[in-house]
C-alpha positions as CSV (number, residue, x, y, z in Angstrom):
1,X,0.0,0.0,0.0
2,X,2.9,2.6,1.1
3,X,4.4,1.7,-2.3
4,X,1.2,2.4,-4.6
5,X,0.8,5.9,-2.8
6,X,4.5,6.8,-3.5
7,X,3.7,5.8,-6.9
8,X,1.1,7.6,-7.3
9,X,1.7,10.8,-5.4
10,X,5.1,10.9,-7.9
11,X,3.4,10.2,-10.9
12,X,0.5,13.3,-9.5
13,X,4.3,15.4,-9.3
14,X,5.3,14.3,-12.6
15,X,1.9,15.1,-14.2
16,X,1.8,18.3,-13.2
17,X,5.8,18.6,-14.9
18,X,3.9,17.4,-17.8
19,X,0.6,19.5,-18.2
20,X,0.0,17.8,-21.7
21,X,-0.7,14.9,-20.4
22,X,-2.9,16.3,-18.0
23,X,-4.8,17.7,-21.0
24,X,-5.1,14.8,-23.2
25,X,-6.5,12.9,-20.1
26,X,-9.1,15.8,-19.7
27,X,-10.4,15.7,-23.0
28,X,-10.4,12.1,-23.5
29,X,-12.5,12.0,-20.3
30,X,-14.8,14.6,-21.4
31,X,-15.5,12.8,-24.7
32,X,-15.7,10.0,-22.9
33,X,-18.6,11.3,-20.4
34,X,-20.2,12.9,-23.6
35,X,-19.7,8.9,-25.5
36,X,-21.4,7.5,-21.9
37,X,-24.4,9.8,-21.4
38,X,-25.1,10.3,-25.0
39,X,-28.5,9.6,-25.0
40,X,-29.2,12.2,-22.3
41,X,-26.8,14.8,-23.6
42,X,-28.2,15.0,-27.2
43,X,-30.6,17.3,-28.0
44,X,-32.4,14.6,-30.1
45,X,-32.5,11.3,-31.5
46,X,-29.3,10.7,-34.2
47,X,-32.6,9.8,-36.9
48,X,-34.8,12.2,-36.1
49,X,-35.4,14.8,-39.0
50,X,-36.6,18.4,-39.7
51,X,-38.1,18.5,-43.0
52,X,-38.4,22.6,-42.3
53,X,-34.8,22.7,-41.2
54,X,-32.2,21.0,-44.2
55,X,-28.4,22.5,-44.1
56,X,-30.2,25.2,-41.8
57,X,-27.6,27.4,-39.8
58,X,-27.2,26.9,-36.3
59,X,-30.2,27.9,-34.4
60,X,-31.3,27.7,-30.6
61,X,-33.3,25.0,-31.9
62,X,-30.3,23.6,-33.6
63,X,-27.0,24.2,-32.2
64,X,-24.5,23.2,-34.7
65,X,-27.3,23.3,-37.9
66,X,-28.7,20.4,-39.6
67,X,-27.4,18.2,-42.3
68,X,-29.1,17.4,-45.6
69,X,-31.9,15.6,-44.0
70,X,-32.5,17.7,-41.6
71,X,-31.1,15.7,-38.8
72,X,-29.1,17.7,-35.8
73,X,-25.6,18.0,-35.9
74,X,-24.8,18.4,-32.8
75,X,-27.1,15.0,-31.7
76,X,-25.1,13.0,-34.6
77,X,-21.8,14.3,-33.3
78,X,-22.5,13.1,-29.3
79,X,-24.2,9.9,-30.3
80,X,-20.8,9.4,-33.4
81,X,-18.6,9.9,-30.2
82,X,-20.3,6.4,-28.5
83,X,-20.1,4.9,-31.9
84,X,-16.3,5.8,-31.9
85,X,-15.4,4.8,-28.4
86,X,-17.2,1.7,-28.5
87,X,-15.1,0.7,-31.6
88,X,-12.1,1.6,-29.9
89,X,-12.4,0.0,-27.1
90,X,-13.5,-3.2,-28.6
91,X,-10.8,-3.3,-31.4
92,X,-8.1,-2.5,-28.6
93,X,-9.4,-5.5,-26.6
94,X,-9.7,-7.9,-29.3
95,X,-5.9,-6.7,-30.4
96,X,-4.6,-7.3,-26.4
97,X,-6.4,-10.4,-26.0
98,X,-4.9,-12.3,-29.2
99,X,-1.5,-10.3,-28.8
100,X,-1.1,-11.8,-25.1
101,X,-2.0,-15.3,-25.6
102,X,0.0,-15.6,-28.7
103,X,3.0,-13.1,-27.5
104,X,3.1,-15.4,-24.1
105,X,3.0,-18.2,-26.0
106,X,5.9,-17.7,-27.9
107,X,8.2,-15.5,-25.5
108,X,7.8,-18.7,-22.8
109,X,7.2,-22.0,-25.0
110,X,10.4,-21.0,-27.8
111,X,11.0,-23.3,-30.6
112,X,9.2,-23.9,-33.0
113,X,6.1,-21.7,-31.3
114,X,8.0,-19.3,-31.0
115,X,9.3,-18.7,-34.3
116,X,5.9,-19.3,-35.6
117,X,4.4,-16.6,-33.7
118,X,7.1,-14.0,-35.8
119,X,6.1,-15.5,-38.6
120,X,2.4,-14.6,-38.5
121,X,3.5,-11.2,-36.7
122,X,5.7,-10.8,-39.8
123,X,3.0,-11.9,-42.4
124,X,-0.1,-9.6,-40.7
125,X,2.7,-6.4,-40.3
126,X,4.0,-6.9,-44.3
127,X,0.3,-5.5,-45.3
128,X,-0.6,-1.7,-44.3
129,X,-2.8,-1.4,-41.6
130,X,-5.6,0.1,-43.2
131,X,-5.8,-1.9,-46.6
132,X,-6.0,-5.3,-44.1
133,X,-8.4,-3.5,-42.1
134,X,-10.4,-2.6,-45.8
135,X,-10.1,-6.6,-47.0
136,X,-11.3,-7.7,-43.8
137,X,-14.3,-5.5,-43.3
138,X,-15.3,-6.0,-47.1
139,X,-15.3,-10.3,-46.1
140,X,-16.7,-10.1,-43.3
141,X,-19.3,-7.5,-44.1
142,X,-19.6,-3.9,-44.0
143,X,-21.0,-2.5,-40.3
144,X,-20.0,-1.5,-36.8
145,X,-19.5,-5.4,-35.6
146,X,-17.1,-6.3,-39.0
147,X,-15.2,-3.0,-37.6
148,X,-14.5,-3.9,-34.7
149,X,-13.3,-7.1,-35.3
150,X,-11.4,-6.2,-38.1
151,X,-9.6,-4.0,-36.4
152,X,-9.2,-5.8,-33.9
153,X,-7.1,-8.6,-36.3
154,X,-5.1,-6.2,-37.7
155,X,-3.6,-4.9,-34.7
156,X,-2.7,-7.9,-32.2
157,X,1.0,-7.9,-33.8
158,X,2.1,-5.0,-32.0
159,X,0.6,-6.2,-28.6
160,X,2.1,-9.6,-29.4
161,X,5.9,-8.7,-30.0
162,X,6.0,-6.6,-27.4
163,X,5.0,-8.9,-24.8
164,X,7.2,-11.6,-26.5
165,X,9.8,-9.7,-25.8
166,X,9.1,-8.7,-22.0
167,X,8.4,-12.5,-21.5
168,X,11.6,-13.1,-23.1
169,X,13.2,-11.1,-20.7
170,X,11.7,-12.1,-17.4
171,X,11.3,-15.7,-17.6
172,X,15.5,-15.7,-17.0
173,X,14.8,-13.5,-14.1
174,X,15.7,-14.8,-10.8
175,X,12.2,-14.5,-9.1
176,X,11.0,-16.8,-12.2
177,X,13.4,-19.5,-11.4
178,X,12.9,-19.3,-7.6
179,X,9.6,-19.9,-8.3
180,X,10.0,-22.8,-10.9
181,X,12.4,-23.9,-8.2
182,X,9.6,-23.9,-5.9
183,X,7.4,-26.5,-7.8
184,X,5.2,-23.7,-9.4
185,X,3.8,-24.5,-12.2
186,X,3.9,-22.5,-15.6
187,X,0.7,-21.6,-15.5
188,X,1.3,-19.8,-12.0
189,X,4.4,-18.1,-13.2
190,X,2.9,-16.9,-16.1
191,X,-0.3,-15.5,-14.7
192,X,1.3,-14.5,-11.1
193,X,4.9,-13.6,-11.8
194,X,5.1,-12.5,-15.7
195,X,2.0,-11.0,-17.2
196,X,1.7,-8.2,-14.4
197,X,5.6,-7.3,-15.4
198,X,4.3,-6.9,-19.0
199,X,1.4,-4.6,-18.4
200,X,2.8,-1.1,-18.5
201,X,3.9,-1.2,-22.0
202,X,0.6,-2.3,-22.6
203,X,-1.6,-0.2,-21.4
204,X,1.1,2.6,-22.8
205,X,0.0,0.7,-26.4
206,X,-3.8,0.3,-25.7
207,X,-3.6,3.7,-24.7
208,X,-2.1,4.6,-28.3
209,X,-3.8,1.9,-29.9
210,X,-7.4,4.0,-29.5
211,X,-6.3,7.0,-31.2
212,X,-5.1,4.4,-34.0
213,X,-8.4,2.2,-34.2
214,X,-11.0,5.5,-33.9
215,X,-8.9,6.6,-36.8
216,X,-8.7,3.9,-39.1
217,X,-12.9,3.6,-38.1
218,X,-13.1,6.9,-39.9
219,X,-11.3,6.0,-43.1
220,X,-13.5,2.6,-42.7
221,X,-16.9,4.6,-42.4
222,X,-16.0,7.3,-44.7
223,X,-15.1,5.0,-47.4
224,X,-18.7,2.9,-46.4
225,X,-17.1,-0.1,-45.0
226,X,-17.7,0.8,-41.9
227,X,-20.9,2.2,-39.6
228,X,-23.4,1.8,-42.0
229,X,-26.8,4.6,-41.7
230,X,-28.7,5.8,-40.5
231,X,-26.2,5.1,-37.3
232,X,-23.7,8.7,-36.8
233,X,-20.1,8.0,-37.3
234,X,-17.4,10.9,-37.5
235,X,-16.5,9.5,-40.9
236,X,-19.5,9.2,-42.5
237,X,-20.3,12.6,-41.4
238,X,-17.4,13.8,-43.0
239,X,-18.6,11.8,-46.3
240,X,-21.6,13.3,-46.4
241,X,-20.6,16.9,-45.3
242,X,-17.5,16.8,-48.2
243,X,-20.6,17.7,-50.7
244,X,-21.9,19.8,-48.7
245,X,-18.8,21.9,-47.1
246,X,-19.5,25.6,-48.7
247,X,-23.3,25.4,-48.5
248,X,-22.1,24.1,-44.6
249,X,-19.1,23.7,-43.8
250,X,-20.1,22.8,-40.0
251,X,-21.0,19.5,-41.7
252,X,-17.4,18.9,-42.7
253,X,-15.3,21.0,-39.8
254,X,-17.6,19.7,-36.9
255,X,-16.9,15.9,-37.2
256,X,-13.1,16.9,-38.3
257,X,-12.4,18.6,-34.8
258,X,-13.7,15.7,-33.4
259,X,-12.0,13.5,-34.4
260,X,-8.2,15.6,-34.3
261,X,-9.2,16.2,-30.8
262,X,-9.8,12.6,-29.6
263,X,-6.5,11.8,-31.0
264,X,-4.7,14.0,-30.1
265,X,-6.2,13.6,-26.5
266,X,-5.5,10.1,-26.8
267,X,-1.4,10.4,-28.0
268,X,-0.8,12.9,-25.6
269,X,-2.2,10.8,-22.2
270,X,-0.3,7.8,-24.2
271,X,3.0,9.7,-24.2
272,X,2.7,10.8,-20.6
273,X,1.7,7.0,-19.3
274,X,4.6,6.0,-21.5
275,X,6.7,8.3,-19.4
276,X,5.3,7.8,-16.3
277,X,5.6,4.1,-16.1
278,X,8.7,3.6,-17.5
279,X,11.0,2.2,-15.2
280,X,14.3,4.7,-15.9
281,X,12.5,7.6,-16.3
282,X,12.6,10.0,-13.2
283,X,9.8,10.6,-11.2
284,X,11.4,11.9,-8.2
């Protein structure tokens, strides 16, 4: 206990070194709050329409303007941030879940396991993130589940070689062989004495690896591969706003922001994470 609150009263001192970070985290959480409590925070439903109200200006009534249809901006930019977070989230945990098992697999078992683990990390990293993420989603189906998963697939590799390497590393650590000595089984060292070693570049990554997948969700949705309508995404919006951007430019620029600011949010908390839970950087 003594130990987590010197931890965490340096990495308060460090954050405050570091107001970036401090930033990032704030407007990740508000998006995230906005993402939570969308349907109580938007002004109306993402479908509903104002026949007397297409590519209006903003308005009291309507905040941001309408689109085309007459829907509310502003409600189709809260309820795209849920859409975007939920992708996110679900991508990253599909990429850590596949990257551990097949990252701890091959940093503990060696051999031949091991080198076919780089083999596949080899063959998945040789094609560019987003053209896998394209094939996959155009196999498995265009929508907001063929996204995720997608996604998901395409980014395990860079969970996966870095927790081979960390498992590498401590599985020749003395505390693993005291504990082999011991009669523990590998199981036990790998869930009680490894994994937690491994998780600070991880979360670091997952941390990173959400700015990447609401990104590449975008580019997906934008190019109509991903969130399919009449369901708000920030890349559709911008799509559909693209034909629209002198009549109203909101339609393009509002969605835009959104995006470069849950991004940036996102690389800025995962740069300060990165420095605050690496090992030989100084917190004191």
């Amino acid at each position: 206990m003594q130990e987590t609150n010197s931890w965490y009263r340096r990495t308060l001192r460090y954050l405050k070194r570091r107001p970036s970070g401090t930033l990032g985290a704030g407007v990740v959480l508000v998006f995230m709050v906005v993402a939570i409590f969308a349907p109580y925070l938007a002004p109306y439903h993402y479908a509903d329409q104002d026949v007397e109200a297409i590519l209006a200006p903003p308005s009291p009534g309507h905040p941001l303007g309408t689109d085309e249809l007459g829907r509310d901006l502003l409600s189709r930019l809260i309820w795209g941030s849920r859409v975007s977070f939920s992708v996110g989230l679900i991508a990253v945990g599909i990429g850590i879940s596949v990257g551990l098992v097949l990252g701890t697999l091959g940093g503990y078992v060696g051999g031949l396991v091991d080198r076919l683990v780089v083999a596949l990390i080899d063959i998945v990293w040789s094609f560019p993130t987003i053209l896998l993420a394209i094939g996959l989603t155009a196999i498995l189906r265009p929508g907001l589940r063929s996204a995720m998963v997608a996604l998901g697939l395409v980014t395990w590799p860079q969970y996966a070689r870095v927790v081979r390497g960390q498992v590498l590393s401590y599985k020749q650590r003395e505390f693993v062989e005291a504990a082999r000595s011991m009669g523990a089984s590998n199981r036990r060292i790998i869930l009680r004495h490894i994994l937690p070693q491994v998780m600070s570049p991880i979360i670091v990554l997952a941390t990173l690896g959400m700015a990447q997948a609401i990104l590449v969700e975008a580019a997906l949705s934008y190019l109509g591969l991903g969130v399919q309508p009449p369901m708000p995404s920030w890349g559709s919006m911008l799509e559909r706003g693209r034909n629209y951007i002198y009549e109203a430019p909101l339609l393009t620029f509002a969605p835009g922001l959104s995006i470069t600011l849950v991004v940036l949010g996102f690389n800025l908390m995962g740069d300060a994470l990165r420095d605050v839970l690496d090992p030989y950087t100084s917190l004191r």
